[in-house]
VMD Tcl script that draws the C-alpha trace (Angstrom):
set ca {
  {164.29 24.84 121.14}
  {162.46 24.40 118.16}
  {158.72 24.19 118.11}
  {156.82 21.58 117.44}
  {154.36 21.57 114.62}
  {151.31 21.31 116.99}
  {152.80 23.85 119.34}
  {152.88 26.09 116.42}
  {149.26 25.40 115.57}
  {148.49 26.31 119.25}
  {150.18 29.66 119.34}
  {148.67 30.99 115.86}
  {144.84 29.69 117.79}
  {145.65 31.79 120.98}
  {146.78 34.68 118.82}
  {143.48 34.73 116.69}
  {141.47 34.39 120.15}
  {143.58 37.32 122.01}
  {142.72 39.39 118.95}
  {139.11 38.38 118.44}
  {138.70 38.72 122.27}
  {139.88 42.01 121.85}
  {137.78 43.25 119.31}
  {134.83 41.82 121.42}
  {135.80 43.97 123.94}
  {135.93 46.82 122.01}
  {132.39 46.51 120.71}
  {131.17 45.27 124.01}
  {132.93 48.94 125.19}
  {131.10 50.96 122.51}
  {127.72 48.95 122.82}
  {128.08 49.89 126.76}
  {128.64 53.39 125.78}
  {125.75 53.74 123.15}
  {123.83 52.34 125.61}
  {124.95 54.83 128.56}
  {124.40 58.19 126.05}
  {120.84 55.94 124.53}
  {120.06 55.89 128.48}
  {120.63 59.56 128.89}
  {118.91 60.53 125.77}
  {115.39 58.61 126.91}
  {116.36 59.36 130.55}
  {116.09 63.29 129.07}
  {113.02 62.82 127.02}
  {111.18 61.18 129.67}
  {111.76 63.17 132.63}
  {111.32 66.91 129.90}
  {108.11 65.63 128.32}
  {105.61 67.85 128.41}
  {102.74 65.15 129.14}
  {102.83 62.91 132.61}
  {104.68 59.34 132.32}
  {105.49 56.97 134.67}
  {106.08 53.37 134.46}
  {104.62 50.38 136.33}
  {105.25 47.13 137.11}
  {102.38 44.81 135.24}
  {102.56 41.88 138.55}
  {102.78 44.99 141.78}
  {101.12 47.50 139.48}
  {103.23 49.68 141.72}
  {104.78 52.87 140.25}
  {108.84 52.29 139.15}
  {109.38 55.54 137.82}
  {107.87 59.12 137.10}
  {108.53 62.02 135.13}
  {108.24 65.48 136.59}
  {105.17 66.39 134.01}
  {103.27 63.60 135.91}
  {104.79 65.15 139.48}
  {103.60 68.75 138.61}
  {99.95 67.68 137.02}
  {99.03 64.92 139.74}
  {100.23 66.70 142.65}
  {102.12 64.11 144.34}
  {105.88 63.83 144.71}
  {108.24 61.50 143.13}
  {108.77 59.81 146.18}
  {104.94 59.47 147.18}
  {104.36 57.99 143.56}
  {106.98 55.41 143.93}
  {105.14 54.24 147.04}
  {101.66 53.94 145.60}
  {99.99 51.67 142.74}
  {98.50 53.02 139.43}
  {94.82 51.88 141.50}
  {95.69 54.91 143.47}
  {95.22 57.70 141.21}
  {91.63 55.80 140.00}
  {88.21 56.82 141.66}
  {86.55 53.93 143.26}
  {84.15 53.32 140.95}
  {86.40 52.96 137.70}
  {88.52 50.41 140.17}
  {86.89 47.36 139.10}
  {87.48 47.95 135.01}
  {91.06 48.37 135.62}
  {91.18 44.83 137.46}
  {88.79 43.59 135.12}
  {91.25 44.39 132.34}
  {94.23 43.14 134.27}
  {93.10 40.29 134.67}
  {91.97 39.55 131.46}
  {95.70 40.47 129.72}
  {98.49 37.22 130.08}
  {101.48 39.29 129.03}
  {102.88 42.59 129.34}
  {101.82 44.01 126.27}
  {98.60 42.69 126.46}
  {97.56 44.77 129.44}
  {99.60 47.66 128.00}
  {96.96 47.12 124.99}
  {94.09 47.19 127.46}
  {94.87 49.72 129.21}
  {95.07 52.17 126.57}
  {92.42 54.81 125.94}
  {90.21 57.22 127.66}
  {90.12 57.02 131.74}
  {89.25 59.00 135.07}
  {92.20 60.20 137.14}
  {92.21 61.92 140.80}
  {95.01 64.27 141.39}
  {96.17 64.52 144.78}
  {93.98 67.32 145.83}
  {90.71 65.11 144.84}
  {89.65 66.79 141.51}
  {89.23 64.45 138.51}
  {89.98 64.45 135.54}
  {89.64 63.33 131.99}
  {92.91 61.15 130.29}
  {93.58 59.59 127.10}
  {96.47 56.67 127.72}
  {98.39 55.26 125.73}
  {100.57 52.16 126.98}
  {103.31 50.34 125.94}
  {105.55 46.98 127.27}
  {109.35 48.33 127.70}
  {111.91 46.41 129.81}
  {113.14 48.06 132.53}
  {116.49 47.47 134.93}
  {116.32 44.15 133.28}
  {112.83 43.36 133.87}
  {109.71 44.19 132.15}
  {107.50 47.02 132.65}
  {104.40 49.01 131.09}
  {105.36 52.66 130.25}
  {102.04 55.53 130.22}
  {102.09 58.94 128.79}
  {98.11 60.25 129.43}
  {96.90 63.50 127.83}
  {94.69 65.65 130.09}
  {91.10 66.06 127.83}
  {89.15 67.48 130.52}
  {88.52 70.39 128.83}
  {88.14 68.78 125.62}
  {85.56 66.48 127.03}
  {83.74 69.04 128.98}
  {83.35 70.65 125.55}
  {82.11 67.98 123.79}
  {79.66 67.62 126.26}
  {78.76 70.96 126.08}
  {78.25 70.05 122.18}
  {76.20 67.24 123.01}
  {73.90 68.82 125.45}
  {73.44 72.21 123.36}
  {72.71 69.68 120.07}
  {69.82 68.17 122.36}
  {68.48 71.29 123.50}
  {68.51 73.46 120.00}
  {67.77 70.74 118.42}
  {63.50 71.02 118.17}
  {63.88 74.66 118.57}
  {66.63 74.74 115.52}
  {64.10 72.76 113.41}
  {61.14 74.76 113.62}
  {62.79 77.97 113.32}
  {60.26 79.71 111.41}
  {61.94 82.54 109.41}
  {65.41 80.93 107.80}
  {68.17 78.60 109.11}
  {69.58 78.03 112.23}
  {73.62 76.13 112.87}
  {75.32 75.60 116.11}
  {79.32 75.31 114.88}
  {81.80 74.51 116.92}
  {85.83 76.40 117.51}
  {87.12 73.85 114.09}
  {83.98 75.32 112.49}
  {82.25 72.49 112.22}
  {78.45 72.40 111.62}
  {76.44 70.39 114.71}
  {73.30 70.51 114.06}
  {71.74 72.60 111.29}
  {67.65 73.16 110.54}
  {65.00 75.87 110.51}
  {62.29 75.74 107.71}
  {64.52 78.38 105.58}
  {66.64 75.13 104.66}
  {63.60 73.35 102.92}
  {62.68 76.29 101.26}
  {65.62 76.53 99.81}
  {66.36 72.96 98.33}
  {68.98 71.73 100.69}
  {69.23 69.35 103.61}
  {70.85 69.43 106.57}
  {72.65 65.97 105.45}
  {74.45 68.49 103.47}
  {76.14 70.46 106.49}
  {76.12 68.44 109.74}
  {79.28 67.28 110.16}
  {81.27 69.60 107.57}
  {83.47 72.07 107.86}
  {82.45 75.35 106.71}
  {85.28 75.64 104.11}
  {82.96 71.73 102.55}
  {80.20 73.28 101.89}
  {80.40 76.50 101.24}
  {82.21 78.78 98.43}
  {85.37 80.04 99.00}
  {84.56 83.88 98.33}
  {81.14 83.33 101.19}
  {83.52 81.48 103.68}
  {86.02 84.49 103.02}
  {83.14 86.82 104.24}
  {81.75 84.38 106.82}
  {84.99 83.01 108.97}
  {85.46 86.43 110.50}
  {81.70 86.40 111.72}
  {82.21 83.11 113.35}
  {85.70 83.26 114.77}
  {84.50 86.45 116.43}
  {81.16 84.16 117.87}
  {83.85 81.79 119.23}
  {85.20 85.01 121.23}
  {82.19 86.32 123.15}
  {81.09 88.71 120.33}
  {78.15 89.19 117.80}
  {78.71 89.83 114.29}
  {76.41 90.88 111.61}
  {76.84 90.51 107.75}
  {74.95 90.36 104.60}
  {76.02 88.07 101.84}
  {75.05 87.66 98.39}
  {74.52 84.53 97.44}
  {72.91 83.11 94.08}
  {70.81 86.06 93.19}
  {69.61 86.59 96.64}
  {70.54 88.94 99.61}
  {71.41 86.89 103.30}
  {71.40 88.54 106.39}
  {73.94 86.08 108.62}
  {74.30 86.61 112.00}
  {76.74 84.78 114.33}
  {76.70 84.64 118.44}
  {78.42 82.95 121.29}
  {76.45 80.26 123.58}
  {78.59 79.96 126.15}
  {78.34 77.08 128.98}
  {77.19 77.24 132.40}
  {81.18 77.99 133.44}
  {80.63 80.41 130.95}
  {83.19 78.77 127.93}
  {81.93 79.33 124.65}
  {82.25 75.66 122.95}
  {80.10 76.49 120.13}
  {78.17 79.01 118.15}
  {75.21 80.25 117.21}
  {74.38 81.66 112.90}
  {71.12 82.34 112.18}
  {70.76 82.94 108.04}
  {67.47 84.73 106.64}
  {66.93 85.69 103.28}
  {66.21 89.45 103.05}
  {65.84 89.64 99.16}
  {62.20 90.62 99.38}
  {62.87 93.34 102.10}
  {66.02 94.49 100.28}
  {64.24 95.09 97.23}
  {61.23 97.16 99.10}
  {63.78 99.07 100.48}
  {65.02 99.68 97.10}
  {61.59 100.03 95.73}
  {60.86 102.62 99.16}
  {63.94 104.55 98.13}
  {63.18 105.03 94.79}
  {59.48 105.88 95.32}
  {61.23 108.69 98.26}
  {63.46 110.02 95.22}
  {60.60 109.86 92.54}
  {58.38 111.79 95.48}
  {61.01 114.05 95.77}
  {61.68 115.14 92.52}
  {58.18 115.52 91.71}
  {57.76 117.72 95.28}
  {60.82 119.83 93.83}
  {58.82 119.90 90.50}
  {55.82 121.04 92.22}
  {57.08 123.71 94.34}
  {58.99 125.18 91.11}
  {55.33 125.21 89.00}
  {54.04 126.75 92.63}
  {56.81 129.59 92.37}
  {56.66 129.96 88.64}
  {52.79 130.63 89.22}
  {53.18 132.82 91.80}
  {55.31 134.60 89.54}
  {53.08 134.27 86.99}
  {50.43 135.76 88.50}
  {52.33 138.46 89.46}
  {53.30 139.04 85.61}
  {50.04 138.43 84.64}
  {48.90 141.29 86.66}
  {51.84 143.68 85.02}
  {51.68 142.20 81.20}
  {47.92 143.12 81.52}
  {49.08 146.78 82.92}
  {51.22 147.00 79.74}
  {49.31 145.87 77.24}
  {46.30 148.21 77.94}
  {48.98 151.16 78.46}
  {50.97 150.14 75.12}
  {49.18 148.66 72.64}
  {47.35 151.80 72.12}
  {50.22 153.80 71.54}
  {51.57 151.39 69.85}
  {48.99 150.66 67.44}
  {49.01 154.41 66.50}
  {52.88 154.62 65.89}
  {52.01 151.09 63.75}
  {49.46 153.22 61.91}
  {51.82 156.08 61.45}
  {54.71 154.62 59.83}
  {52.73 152.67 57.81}
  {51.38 155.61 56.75}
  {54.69 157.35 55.92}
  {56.12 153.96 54.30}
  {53.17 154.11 51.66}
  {53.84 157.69 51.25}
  {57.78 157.03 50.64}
  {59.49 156.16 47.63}
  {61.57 152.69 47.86}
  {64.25 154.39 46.47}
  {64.40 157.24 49.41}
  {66.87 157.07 52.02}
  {63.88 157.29 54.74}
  {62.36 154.01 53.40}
  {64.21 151.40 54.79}
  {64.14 153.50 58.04}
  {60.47 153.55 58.17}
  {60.66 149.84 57.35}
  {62.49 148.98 60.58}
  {60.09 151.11 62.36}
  {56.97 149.04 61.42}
  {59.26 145.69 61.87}
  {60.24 146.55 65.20}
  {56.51 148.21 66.25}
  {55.00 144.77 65.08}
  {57.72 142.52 67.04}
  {56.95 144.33 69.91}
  {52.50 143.80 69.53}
  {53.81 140.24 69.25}
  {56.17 140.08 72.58}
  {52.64 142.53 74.34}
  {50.56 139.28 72.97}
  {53.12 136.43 74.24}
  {53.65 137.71 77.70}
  {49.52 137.60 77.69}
  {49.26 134.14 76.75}
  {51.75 133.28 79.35}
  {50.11 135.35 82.01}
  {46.69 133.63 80.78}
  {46.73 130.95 77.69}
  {44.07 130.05 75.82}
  {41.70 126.97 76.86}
  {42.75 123.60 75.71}
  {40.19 122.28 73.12}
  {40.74 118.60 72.43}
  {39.79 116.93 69.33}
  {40.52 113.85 67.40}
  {43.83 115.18 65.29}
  {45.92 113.74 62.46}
  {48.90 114.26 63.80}
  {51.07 112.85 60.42}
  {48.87 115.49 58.93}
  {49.60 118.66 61.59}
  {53.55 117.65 60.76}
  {53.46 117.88 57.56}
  {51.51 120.67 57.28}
  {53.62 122.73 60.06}
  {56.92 121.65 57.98}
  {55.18 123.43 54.67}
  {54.95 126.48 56.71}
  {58.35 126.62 57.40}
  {59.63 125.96 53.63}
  {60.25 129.39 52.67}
  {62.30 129.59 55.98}
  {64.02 126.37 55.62}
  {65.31 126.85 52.18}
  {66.49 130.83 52.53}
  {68.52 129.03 55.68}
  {69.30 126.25 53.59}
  {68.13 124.14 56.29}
  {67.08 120.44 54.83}
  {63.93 119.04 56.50}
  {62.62 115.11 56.66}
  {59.63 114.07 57.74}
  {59.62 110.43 59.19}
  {55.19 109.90 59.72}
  {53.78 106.95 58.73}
  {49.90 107.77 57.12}
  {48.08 105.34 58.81}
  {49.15 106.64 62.54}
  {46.02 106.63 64.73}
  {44.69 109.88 65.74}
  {45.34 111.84 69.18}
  {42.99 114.08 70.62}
  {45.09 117.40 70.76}
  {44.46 120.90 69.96}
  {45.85 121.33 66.62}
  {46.42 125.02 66.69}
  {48.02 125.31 70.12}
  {50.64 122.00 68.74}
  {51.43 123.54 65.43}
  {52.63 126.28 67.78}
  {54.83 124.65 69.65}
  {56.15 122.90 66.47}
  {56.83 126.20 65.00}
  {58.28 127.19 67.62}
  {60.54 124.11 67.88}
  {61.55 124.83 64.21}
  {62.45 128.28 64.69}
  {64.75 127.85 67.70}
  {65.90 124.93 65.12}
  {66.27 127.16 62.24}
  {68.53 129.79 64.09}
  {70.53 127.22 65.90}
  {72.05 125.99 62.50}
  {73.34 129.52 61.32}
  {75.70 127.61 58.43}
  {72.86 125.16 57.46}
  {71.81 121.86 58.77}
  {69.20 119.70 58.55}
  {65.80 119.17 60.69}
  {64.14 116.00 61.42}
  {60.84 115.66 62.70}
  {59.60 111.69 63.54}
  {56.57 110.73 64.50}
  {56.76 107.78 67.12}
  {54.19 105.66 69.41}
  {55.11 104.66 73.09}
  {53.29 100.98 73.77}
  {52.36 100.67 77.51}
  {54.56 97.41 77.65}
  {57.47 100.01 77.68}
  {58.34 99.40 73.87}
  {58.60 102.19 71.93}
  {59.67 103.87 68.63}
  {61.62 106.60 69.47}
  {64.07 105.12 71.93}
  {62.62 107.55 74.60}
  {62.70 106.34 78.27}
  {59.74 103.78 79.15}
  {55.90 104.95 80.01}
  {54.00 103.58 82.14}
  {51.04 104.51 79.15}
  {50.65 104.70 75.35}
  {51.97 107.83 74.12}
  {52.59 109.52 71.06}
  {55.45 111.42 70.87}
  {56.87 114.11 67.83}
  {60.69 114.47 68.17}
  {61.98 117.26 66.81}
  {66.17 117.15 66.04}
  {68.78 119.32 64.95}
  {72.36 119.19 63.92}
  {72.64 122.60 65.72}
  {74.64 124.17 67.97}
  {73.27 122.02 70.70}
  {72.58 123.81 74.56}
  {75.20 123.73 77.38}
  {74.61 121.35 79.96}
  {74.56 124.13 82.15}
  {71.62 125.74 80.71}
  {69.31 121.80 80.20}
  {68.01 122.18 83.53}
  {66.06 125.85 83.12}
  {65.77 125.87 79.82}
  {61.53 125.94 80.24}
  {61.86 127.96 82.90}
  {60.02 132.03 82.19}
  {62.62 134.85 81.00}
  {65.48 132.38 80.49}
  {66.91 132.13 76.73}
  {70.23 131.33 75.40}
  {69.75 133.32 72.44}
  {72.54 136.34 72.63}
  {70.54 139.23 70.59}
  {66.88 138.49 71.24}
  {64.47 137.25 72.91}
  {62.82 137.26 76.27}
  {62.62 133.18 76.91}
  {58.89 133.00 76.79}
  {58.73 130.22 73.77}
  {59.80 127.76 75.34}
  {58.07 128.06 78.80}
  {54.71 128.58 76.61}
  {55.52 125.33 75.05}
  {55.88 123.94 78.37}
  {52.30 124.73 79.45}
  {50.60 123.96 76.40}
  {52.34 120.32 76.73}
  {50.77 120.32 80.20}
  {47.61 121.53 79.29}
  {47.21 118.31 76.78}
  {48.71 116.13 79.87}
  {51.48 115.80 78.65}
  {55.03 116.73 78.75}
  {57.99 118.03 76.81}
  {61.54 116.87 77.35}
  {64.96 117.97 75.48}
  {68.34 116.18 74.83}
  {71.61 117.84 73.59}
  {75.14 117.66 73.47}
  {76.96 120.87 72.34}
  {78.56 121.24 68.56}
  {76.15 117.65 67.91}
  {72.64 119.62 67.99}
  {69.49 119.51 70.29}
  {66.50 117.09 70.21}
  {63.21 117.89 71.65}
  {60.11 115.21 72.39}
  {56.44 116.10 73.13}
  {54.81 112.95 74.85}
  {50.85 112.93 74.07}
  {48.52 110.79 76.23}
  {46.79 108.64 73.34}
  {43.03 108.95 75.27}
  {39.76 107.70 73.45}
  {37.09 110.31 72.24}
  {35.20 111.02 75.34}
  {38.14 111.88 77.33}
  {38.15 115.33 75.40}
  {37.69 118.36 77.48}
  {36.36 121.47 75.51}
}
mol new
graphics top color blue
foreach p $ca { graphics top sphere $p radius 0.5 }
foreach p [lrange $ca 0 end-1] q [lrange $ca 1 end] { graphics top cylinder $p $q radius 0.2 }
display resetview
């Protein structure tokens, strides 16, 4: 039987229903599903999360569910939860804020609004504690509900009273610290409370560091030195450092102040500035090593005179038992020489003789002005003048050595008291240890110089304390092994390979000492040698005769 038109219209309108019906029930299978594995997901986060929830109902206030975070911390059991209120868990006297703010919200999430932030809990066993809760409106089994998750800051708070307390009690003492400045920091290293009469001295204010982190106000290379210190305060332990810090020396040190429960919330750094004390330590150490060296110096004059004396007691010996004979084997050969033709064989012979007789009346007299010299007489000298004129002594010498000599003496230098002989023979002296040191020729300066007190000077000596004149004598030598610098005054030591008993240079020594002043000697081997006599300049009635 043939359908009618409308009948036709009818079946294609159940068809489209049957399959839109079916596609409904399809999503309405999947939505159930997402919604069964969405349950299990939250069901899994709530009951594993590491901080108590629970959730209430906002008309009972009675408990609808817990997690077991909230079971383990509070001490009750699921069970006993879901038979008490969230007024339960409250001390009595923080009771009456909760109803006040119950009261006061309309609508589910307007108490969950209220009733987030910091409260006081009881646990089951009666201790309290310090929350921070935060609420939210969920529905729940198809009504709606207030779900909690509290963070226990009992220790936190605790600590920050600790903070609070300790910044009230080192607070006056903190400001009148008398001898640099005082912080109390806390475990994020975090200045407190900073003062101590250091910090005005200084420039700064304690605006600048209350309230900062270390790592704010402070450079990174001094924080680098500094963290350790305090992290180690934080831990029960002292720690000690010194910092430099814009041209100054800081002696920081950092200890715990732990709480009556003995927790260490906070630490103590007290900062002084040690520059002064660092630098009379310094000053202290150098005077030791300046004491030092001149006790060394000392006891090695004290041994040389002891063996002076000694020598002095055998050069006087010899010279009475051999310049006798001597002078009559002088007196002898002389003799013969005159009697000898130059052209005989014996002549040159004899010639040594009388050389050698004479060198050794002049070692007899040496080793007797060493055992006793001569007394100092000190008059007003031209020293320009005694250069010059020691130089023109030494000409013959100079140009049969071909040895060059400059003179570097202004005319107009003032005069030194000085005894003119005894000088010229330590300049001679100077020029004939020169002379022999530059075998192949050379050249020998002598300058003339003045040392101001201020430490300025002409020669480029090292700085005196007092005016000085100084005569430095250089040669483009052979120079003097390092080796041999330090005894080179000393008696009987001489680096010359063929003669000589090293007694020039030690009588130099003492006549430099006798005018109260000094001798000193710089060389550097195959470069040359340069010696410096340092002369007090003294006025006219500090001559001694």
């Amino acid at each position: 039987m043939k359908s009618t038109p409308r009948e036709q219209q009818l079946e294609l309108t159940i068809a489209r229903l049957r399959s839109e019906l079916a596609t409904t029930t399809r999503a309405l299978a999947e939505r159930d599903e997402r919604l069964r594995a969405s349950e299990t997901q939250y069901r899994l986060i709530f009951d594993k999360n590491p901080y108590p929830m629970w959730i209430f109902d906002p008309t009972t206030l009675g408990f609808l569910e817990v997690n077991e975070q909230a079971v383990h911390h509070y001490g009750y059991t699921r069970e006993e939860f879901l038979a008490m209120t969230i007024l339960d868990i409250r001390p009595p006297e923080e009771i009456p804020r909760v109803v006040a703010r119950i009261e006061q919200a309309r609508q589910p999430y307007a108490l969950a609004f209220r009733l987030t932030g910091e409260w006081t809990h009881w646990q089951k066993d009666g201790t309290r504690m310090q929350v921070e809760a935060a609420a939210v409106s969920i529905a729940f089994n198809g009504r709606s509900a207030v779900l909690v998750l509290v963070n226990d800051i009992t220790a936190r708070s605790r600590m920050e009273r600790e903070l609070r307390r300790s910044e009230q009690v080192y607070r006056l003492l903190i400001d009148h610290f008398p001898n640099g400045v005082v912080a109390l920091f806390d475990r994020d290293l975090r200045y407190r409370v900073v003062g101590g009469r250091g910090l005005m001295a200084s420039g700064m204010t304690k605006e600048r560091f209350e309230g900062k982190l270390m790592r704010e106000v402070l450079p990174a290379h001094i924080c680098t030195v500094l963290e350790p210190c305090y992290r180690q305060a934080l831990a029960g332990k002292d720690a000690l450092v010194e910092v430099p810090y814009l041209h100054r020396v800081l002696r920081v040190h950092t200890f715990p102040l732990p709480d009556d429960s003995d927790t260490i919330a906070v630490g103590i750094v007290v900062t002084q500035d040690i520059t002064r004390q660092k630098r009379r330590e310094e000053q202290l150490r150098r005077s030791g090593q300046r004491y030092r060296t001149l006790a060394q110096a000392r006891e090695r004059q004290l041994i040389a005179s002891d063996r002076l004396v000694s020598f002095g007691e055998l050069a006087a010996s010899l010279a009475h038992e051999l310049n006798n004979p001597l002078g009559i084997a002088m007196g002898f050969a002389q003799d013969l020489l005159s009697e000898t033709a130059t052209q005989d064989a014996r002549y040159r012979r004899l010639q040594i003789i009388v050389e050698e007789t004479r060198r050794c009346g002049q070692l007899m007299k040496n080793l007797l002005e060493l055992a006793a010299p001569p007394r100092t007489t000190l008059v007003a000298t031209d020293l320009a003048a005694l250069v010059r004129h020691s130089l023109e002594l030494i000409s013959g010498q100079t140009q049969k050595c071909r040895v060059t000599t400059v003179c570097e003496c202004a005319p107009d230098f003032p005069k030194v008291l000085a005894d003119a002989q005894q000088l010229e023979q330590v300049l001679l002296n100077l020029y004939f240890n020169a002379i022999e040191a530059m075998p192949d020729g050379g050249t020998l300066t002598v300058q003339l110089g003045l040392t101001l007190p201020s430490g300025e000077n002409t020669t480029g000596d090292r700085q005196s304390s007092t005016a000085e004149a100084t005569i430095t004598v250089n040669d483009t030598g052979q120079g003097i092994a390092s080796a041999d610098l330090p005894k080179i005054f000393h008696s009987f030591v001489t680096t010359k390979k063929q003669r000589g008993m090293g007694l020039g240079l030690s009588i130099c020594e003492s006549i430099l000492r006798a005018h109260e002043g000094r001798i000193a000697v710089h060389s550097t081997p195959g470069q040359g040698t340069t010696f410096i006599l340092h002369l007090p300049m003294r006025n006219a009635h500090d001559a001694t005769v």
